[in-house]
C-alpha positions in Angstrom: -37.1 180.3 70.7 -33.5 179.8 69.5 -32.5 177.3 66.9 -31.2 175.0 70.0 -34.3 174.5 71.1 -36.2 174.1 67.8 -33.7 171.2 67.1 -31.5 170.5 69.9 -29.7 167.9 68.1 -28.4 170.9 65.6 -25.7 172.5 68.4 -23.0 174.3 65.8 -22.0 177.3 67.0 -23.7 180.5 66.0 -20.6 181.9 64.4 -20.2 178.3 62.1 -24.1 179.0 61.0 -23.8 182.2 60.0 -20.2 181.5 58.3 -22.2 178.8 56.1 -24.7 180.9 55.6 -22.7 183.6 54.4 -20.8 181.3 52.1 -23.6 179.9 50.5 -24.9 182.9 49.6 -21.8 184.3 48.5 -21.4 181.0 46.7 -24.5 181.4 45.0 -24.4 185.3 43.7 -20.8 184.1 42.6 -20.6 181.8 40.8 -16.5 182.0 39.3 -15.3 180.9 42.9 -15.2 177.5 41.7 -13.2 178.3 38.7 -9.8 178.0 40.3 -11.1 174.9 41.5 -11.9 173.4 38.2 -9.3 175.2 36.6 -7.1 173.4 39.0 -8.5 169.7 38.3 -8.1 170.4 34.8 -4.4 170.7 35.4 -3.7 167.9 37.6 -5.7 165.6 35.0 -3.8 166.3 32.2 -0.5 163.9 31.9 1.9 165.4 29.3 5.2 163.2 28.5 7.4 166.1 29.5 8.6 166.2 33.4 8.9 170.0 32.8 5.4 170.2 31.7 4.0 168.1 34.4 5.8 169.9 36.7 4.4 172.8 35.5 1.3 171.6 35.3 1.3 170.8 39.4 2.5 174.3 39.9 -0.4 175.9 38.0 -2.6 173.5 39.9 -1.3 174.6 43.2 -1.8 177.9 42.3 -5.1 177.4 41.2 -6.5 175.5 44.5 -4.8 177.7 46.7 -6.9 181.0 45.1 -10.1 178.5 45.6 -9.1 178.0 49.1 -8.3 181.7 49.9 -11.6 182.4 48.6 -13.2 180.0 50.9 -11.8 181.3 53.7 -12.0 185.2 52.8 -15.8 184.1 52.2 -16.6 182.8 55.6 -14.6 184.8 58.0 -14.5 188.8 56.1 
């Protein structure tokens, strides 16, 4: 019996089950893929008085979030 018909209100797509499977696990055995992420927040919180600053700060930030989303997406579909 198929996971359908155990629970036929649970239709995802095989693929999206394993993909969330896969990153779960991943996510759990590695646990620095949400450093970019917080690493990220951290920048966007701070407020410096300096308009270079803050811009640089959004850069860094951008950076940061865009590693954390490339390592999502690495995760679910390599």
């Amino acid at each position: 019996m198929n996971d359908q018909e155990k629970n036929p209100d649970f239709c995802l797509p095989r693929a999206v089950q394993k993909g969330f499977q896969k990153f779960v696990l991943q996510y759990n055995r590695e646990f620095d893929l949400a450093a970019p992420f917080l690493i990220g927040m951290v920048c966007l919180s701070i407020r410096p008085q300096s308009i270079v600053l803050l811009a640089f700060y959004r850069v860094i930030s951008t950076a940061f979030f865009t590693i954390f989303l490339l390592r999502v997406f690495y995760i679910l579909f390599c």
